[in-house]
C-alpha positions as CSV (number, residue, x, y, z in Angstrom):
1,X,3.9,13.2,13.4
2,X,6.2,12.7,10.2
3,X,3.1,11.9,8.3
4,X,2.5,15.1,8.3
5,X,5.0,16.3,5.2
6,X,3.1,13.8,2.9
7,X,-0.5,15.3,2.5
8,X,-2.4,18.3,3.7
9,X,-5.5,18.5,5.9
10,X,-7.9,21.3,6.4
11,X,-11.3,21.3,7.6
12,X,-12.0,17.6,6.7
13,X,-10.2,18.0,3.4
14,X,-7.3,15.7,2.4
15,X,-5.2,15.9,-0.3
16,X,-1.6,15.4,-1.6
17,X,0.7,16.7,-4.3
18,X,2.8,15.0,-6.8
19,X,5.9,15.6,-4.6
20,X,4.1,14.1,-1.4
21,X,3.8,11.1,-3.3
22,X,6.3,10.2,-4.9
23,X,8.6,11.5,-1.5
24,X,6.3,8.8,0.3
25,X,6.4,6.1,-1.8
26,X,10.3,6.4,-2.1
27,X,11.6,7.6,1.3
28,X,9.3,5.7,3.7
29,X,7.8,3.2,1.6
30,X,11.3,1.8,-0.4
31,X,8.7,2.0,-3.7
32,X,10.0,2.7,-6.9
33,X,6.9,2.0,-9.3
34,X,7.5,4.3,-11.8
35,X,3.7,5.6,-11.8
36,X,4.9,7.2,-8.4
37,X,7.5,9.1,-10.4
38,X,7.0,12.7,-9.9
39,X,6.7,13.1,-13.8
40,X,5.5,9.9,-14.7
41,X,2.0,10.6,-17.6
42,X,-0.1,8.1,-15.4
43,X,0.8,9.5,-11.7
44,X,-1.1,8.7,-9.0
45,X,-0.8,8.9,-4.8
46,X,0.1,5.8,-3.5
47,X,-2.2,3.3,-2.0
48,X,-0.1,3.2,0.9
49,X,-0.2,6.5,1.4
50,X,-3.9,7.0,1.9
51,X,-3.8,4.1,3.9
52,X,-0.9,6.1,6.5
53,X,-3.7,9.4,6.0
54,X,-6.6,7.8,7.2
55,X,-4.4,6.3,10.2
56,X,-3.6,9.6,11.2
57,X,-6.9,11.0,10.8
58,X,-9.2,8.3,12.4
59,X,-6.4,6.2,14.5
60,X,-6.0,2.4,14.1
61,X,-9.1,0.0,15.5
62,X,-8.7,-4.0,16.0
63,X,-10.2,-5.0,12.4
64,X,-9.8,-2.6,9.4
65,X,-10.6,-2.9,5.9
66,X,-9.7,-0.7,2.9
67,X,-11.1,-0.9,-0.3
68,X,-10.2,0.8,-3.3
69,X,-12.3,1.7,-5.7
70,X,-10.0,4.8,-7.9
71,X,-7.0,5.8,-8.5
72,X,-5.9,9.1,-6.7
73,X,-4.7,11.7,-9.1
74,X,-2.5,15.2,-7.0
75,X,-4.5,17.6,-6.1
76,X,-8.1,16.2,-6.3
77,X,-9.7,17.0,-2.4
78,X,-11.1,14.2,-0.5
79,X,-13.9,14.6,1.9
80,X,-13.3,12.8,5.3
81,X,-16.9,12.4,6.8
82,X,-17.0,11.6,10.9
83,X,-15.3,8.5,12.2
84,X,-18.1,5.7,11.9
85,X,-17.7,2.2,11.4
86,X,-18.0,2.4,7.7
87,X,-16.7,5.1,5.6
88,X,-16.7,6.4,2.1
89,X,-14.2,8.9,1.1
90,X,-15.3,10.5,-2.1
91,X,-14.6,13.5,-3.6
92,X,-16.6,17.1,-3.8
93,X,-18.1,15.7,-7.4
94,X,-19.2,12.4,-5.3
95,X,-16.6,10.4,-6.7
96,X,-15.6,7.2,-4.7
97,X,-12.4,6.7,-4.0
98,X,-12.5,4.0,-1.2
99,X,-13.9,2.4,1.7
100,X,-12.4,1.5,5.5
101,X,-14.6,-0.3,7.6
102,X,-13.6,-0.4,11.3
103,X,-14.6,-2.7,14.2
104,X,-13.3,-3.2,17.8
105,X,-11.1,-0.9,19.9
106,X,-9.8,2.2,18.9
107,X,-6.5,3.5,19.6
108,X,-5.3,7.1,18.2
109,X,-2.0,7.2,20.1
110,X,0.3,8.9,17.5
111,X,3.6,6.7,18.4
112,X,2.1,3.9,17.4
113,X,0.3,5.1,14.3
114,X,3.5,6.5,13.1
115,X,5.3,2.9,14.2
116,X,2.6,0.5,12.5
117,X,2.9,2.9,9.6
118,X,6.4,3.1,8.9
119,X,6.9,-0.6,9.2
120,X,3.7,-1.6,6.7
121,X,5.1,0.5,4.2
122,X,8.5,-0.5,4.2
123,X,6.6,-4.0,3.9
124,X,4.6,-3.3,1.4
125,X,6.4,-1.3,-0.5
126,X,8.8,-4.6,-1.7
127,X,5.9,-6.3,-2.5
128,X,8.1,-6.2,-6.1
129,X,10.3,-7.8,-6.7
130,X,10.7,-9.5,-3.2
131,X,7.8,-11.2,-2.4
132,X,6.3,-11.2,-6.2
133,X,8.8,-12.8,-8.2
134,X,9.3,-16.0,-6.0
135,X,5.5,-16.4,-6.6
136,X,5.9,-15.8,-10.2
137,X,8.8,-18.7,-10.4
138,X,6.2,-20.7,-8.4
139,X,3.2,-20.6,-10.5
140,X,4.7,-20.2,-13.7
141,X,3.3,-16.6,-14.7
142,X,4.8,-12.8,-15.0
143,X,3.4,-9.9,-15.7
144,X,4.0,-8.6,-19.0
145,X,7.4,-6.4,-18.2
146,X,6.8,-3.8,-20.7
147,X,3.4,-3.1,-19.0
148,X,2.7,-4.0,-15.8
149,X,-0.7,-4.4,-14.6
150,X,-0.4,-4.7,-10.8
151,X,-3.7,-3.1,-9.3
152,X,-3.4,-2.4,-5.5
153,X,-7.1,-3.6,-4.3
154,X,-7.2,-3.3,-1.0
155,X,-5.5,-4.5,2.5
156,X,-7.1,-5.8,5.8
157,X,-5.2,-5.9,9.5
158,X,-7.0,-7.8,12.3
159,X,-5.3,-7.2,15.7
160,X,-5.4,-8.7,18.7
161,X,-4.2,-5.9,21.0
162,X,-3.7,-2.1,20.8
163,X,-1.4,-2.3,23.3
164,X,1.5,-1.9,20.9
165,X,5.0,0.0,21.8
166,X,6.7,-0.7,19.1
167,X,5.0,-3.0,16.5
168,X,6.8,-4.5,13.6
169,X,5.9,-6.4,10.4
170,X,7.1,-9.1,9.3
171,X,5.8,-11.7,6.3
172,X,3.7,-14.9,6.5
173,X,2.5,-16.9,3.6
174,X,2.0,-15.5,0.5
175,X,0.0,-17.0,-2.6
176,X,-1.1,-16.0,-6.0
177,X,-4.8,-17.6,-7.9
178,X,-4.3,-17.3,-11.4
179,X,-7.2,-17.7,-14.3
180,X,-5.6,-17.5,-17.4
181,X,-4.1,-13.8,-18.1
182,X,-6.1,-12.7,-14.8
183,X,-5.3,-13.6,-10.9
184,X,-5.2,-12.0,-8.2
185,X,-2.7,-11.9,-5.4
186,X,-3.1,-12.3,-1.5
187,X,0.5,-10.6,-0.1
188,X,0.1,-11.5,3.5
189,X,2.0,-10.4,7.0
190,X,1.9,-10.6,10.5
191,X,2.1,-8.1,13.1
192,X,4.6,-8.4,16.1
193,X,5.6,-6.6,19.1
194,X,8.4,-8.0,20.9
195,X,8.6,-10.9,18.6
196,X,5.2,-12.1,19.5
197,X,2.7,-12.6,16.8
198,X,-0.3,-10.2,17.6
199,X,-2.3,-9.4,14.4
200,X,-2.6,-10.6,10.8
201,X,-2.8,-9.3,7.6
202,X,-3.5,-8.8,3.8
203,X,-2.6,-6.8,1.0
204,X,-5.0,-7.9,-2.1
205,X,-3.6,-7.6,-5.5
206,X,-5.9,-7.5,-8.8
207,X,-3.3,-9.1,-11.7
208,X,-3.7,-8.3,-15.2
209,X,-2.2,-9.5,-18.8
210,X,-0.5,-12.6,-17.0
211,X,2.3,-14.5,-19.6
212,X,4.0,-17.6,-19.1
213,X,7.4,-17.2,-17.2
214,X,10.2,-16.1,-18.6
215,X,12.9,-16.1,-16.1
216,X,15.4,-13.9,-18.5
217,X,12.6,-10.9,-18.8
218,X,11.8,-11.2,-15.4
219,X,15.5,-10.7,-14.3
220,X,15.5,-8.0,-17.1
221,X,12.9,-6.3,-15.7
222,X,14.2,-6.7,-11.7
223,X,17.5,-5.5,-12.8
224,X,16.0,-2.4,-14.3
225,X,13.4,-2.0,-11.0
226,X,17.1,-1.7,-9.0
227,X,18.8,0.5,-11.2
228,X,15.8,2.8,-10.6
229,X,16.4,2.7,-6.9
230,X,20.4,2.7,-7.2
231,X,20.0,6.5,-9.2
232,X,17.4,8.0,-6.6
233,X,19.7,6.8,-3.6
234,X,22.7,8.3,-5.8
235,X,20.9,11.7,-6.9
């Protein structure tokens, strides 16, 4: 499985290195935040990336929940305990890092892990500017461009099948709750396989140090996000 390159597993020990990262969360994912930058003071693993670990490690049920509760720093080892219908991944300190709760079927058929996988992180992984800055126009707000507070909170799939070839994602209606300089974001999508709707989902965003919307720093800031990408594609 191409997961494979993008963290290390031994003995019910996970963990990932500043290259695995940032390869992830560029290559596969399309993400250019710069705290996935292999360099970057604040570095941590992507959210998406523990979320493709834990796919390949437990396989994918009907209804799953992850919750995160702490940033990932490289190198730190997390403890994967037995599959069970609610799990804690912590570290060897005790540490919580998140939760995945898991109901329904299971399926660990690696094809389709890899599939789901690939497509939710090329999904999520444009979450800014592409699905972000239309809701930002919408409601009025940004985040501040000179320090973004975009907190990944957790995500949620519900499925009506496992019998999946070749699923795809594809995005349903998205909407923001704002409360003065705080909201929060609910970045939904659907689930298809052969064009046919056949699971739902949710990526939940915590929002901080909200400002009125300033269309000018807000294309600033997008044009700077794509020169980003435009110099790792060119290096």
């Amino acid at each position: 499985m191409f997961l494979r390159e993008y963290f290390s597993e031994v003995d019910g020990r996970l963990w990932f290195t500043r290259e695995q990262g940032s390869d992830f969360a560029k290559r596969v994912a399309g993400d250019f935040n710069p705290l996935h930058d292999v360099d970057a003071k604040r570095f941590c693993i992507p959210g998406d990336l523990l979320f493709a670990s834990l796919l390949a490690h437990y396989g994918v049920s009907e209804h799953m929940q992850f919750l995160f509760s702490g940033m990932v720093p490289e190198g730190v080892e997390l403890l994967l305990p037995a599959a069970a219908p609610k799990l804690v991944i912590c570290d060897a300190d005790g540490r919580e890092y998140l939760q995945l709760h898991r109901e329904g079927r299971h399926s660990a058929d690696p094809e389709m892990v890899e599939t789901l996988v690939r497509r939710y992180a090329a999904f999520s992984g444009h979450t800014f500017p592409h699905v972000l800055e239309p809701l930002f126009a919408n409601d009025k707000v940004m985040i501040n461009p000179e320090r973004p507070m975009v907190m990944y909170q957790g995500m949620s799939i519900d499925l009506d099948t496992l019998d999946l070839s070749a699923p795809d994602v594809a995005p349903a209606e998205s909407e923001l709750f704002i409360d003065g300089k705080r909201g929060t974001g609910d970045i939904r999508f659907h689930i298809l396989e052969a064009g046919r709707v056949v699971g739902r989902g949710c990526k939940h965003l915590l929002l901080r140090g909200l400002r009125e919307y300033d269309g000018d720093a807000m294309h600033a800031s997008i044009e700077a996000y794509d020169r980003r990408k435009r110099a790792y594609l060119e290096s």
